[in-house]
Phi, psi and omega in degrees: 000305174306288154357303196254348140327305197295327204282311169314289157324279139001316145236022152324323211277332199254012171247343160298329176286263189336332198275350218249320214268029201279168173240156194218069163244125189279158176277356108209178220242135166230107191248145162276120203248139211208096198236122160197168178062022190046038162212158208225121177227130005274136200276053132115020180273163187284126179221120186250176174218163191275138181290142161088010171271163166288110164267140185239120172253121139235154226235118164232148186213144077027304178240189163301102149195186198234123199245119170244119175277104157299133173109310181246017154079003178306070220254149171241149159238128170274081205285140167334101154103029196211159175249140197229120162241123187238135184226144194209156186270152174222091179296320225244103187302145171135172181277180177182112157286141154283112181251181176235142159283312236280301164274025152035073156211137226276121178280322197173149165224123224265125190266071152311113182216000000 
């Protein structure tokens, strides 16, 4: 009787761990990026995703500008009054900011994991 608690236990314990080790991160991601009125939504929030997933940022702007994914080295460029989309792997473990050059401003920091 004990022998097959343990046998039991044992494997509870290897479906809980399997169940622990699942990621509830989406394989990808879409953020909508919004720059107008000298102001940025999203406004400097934490967006995490899954490593090796896809993100699609699209980018509407007012004005002229250039959005840097840090870390992956990504400049966009945003023509006045138009939406631009870019999709990318986000291989790389680790934060990343997103900014605006042109108005230096922190869009979002995007957390891999």
């Amino acid at each position: 009787m004990r022998r097959q608690l343990s046998v039991l236990l044992l494997l509870l314990f290897a479906v809980v761990i399997a169940g622990c080790s699942t990621s509830s991160v989406p394989e990808a991601t879409t953020v909508d990026i919004t720059i107008a009125d000298g102001s940025v939504t999203p406004n400097g929030e934490r967006i995490e995703v899954g490593l090796n997933s896809e993100v699609t940022l699209n980018i509407t702007s007012d004005v002229p500008e250039v959005l840097h994914v840090h870390g992956y080295e990504l400049q966009i460029d945003v023509p006045a009054d138009t939406s631009v989309t870019r999709t990318f792997t986000a291989d790389k473990p680790g934060s990343y900011e997103l900014e605006t050059h042109e108005s230096v401003m922190i869009v979002a920091k995007l957390v891999v994991r």
